[in-house]
N, C-alpha and C positions, 0 to 999 in steps of 0.2 A: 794028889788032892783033886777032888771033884770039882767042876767049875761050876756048875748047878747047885752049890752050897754055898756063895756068894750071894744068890739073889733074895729080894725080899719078897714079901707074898704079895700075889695081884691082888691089886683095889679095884674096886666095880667106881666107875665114876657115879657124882649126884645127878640123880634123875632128873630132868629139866622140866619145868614144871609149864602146864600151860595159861595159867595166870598169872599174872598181866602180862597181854599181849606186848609183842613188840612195839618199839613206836611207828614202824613201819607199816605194820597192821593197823594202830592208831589214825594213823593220816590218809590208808584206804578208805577206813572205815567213816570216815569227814567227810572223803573226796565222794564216797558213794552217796551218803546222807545228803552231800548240796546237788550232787546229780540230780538225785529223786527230786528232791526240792525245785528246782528249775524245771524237769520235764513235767514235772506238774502242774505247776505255774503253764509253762508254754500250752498243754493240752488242756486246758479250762481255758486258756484265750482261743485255739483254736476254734474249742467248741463252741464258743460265744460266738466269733466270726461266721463258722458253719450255719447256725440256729440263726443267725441274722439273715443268711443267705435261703437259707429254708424255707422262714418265711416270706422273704422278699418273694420267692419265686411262687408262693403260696396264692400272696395278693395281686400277683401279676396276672395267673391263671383266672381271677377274680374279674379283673378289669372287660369292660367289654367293647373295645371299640368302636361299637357304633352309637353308642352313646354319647351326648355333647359332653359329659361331664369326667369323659377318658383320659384325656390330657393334663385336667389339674388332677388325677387321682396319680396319671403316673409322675408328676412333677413330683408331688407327693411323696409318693414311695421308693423315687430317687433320692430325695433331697433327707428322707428319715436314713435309706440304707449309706447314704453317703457322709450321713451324722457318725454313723457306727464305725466304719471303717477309717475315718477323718476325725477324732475328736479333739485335734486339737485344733485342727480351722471353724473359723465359724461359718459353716455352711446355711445354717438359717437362716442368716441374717443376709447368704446372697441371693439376687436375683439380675431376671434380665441378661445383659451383656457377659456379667461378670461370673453368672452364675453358669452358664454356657461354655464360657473359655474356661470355667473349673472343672466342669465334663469333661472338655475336651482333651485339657491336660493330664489330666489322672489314668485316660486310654492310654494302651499301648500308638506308637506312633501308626503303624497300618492301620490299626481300626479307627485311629482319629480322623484319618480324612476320609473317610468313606459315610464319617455317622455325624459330621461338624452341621453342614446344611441340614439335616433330620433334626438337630438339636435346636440350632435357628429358628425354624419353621415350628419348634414345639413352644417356643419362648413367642413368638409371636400370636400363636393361636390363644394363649395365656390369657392377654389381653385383648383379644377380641370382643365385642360383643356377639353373644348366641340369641339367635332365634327359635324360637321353640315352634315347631309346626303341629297344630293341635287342631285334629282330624272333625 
């Protein structure tokens, strides 16, 4: 007796189809979409931050020091750049003393004490009276 005439005929198995994806592939394909989602968000805040910063450095280049009217342009253009990067303090609303030790605090601590009296000295020129020398 043959032992090869026992067997039954080979079946090809059902082909696997590739729709619908796994659920596996499912929860990649969520986890990549809220990726996207977030790094896009993030890079639109950057660029807002950057474009604040751009032009900050825009109007600085602007300013001209020897003019009397230097110090309130650059209060100014602290106090708008410090709007943007701070919106949830109210920075407008400070000045003086308070508006000062908010500089100061917001530096890294090395560059606080080196630029605190500079900040002083800019809060005081503030309310100076100017004199206009006309030739």
């Amino acid at each position: 007796m043959n032992p090869l005439q026992n067997l039954k005929d080979i079946r090809t198995p059902a082909s696997i189809e590739i729709w619908p994806p796994a659920y596996g592939w499912w929860l990649l394909a969520c986890l990549l979409l809220v990726g996207i989602c977030i790094l896009s968000i993030w890079l639109v805040k950057m660029r807002k931050v950057s474009l604040a910063k751009r032009q900050a450095l825009k109007a600085l280049q602007q300013i001209d020091a020897s003019h009397l009217d230097s110090v309130p342009q650059l209060n100014q253009l602290l106090k708008r750049l410090a709007m943007t990067y701070f919106p949830n303090q109210n920075v407008q609303q400070m000045h003086g003393a308070q508006w000062t030790i908010f500089l100061i605090q917001t530096l890294p601590s090395k560059k606080a004490e080196g630029v605190s009296e500079t900040f002083e000295l800019m809060q005081q020129a503030l309310y100076q009276p100017h004199t206009s020398e006309k030739p």
